[in-house]
C-alpha positions as CSV (number, residue, x, y, z in Angstrom):
1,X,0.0,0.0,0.0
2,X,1.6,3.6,-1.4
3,X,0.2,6.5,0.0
4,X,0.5,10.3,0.3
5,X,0.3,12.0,3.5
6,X,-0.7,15.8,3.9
7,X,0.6,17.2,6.8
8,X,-1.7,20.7,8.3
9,X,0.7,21.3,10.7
10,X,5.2,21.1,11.0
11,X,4.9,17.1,12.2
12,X,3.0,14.4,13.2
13,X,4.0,12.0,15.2
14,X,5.1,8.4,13.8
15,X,2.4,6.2,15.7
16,X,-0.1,8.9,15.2
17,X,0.6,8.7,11.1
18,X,0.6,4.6,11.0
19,X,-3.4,5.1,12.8
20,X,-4.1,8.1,10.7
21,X,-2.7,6.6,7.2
22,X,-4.8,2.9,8.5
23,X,-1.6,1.1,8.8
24,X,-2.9,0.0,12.5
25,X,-6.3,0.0,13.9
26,X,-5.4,2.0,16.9
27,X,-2.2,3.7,18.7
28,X,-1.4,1.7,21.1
29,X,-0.9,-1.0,18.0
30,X,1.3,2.0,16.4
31,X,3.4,1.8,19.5
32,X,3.7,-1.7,19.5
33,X,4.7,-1.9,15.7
34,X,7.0,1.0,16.3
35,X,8.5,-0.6,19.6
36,X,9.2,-4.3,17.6
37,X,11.3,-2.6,14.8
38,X,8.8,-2.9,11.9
39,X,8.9,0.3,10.9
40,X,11.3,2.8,8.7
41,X,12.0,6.2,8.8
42,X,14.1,7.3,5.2
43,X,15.3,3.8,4.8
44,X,16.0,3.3,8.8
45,X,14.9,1.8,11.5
46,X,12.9,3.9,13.7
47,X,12.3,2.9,17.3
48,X,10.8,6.4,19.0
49,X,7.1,6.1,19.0
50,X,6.5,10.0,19.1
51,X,9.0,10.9,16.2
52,X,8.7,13.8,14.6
53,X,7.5,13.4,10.6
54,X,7.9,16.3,8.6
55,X,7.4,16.7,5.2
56,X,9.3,15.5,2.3
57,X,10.0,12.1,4.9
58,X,9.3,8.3,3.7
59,X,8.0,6.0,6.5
60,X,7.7,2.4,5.0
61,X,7.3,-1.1,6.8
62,X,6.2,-5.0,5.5
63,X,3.4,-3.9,3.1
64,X,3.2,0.0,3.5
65,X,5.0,3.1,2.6
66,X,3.8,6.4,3.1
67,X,5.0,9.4,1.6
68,X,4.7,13.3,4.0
69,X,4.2,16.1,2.2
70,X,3.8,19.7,3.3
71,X,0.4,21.5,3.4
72,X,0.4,23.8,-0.1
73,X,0.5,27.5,0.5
């Protein structure tokens, strides 16, 4: 699953995205998913469950990648 990702403010954080985008169901499943190393921020492995995403960042796991891009002007 590819998807784009608007952001309406300066970040979101990472387990909030993964419920957001429907990667999980809920965020304690984003923290979970996060916490077992399943997850990739720009090609690494990401293991802070409040990360900051900001635009123009790829967060990708088994069977997901989501693209962040900025709010237009």
């Amino acid at each position: 699953m590819n998807q784009t990702f608007t952001l309406s403010g300066e970040y979101i954080a990472l387990c909030d995205l993964l419920k957001v985008c429907g990667v999980v169901d809920s965020g304690g499943a984003g923290k979970l998913l996060v916490a077992q190393g399943d997850v990739r921020v720009d090609g690494q492995v990401e293991l802070r469950k409040t990360c900051k995403i900001r635009a123009g960042q790829r967060v990708s796991g088994d069977g997901f990648s989501i693209r962040v891009e900025g709010a237009a002007a």
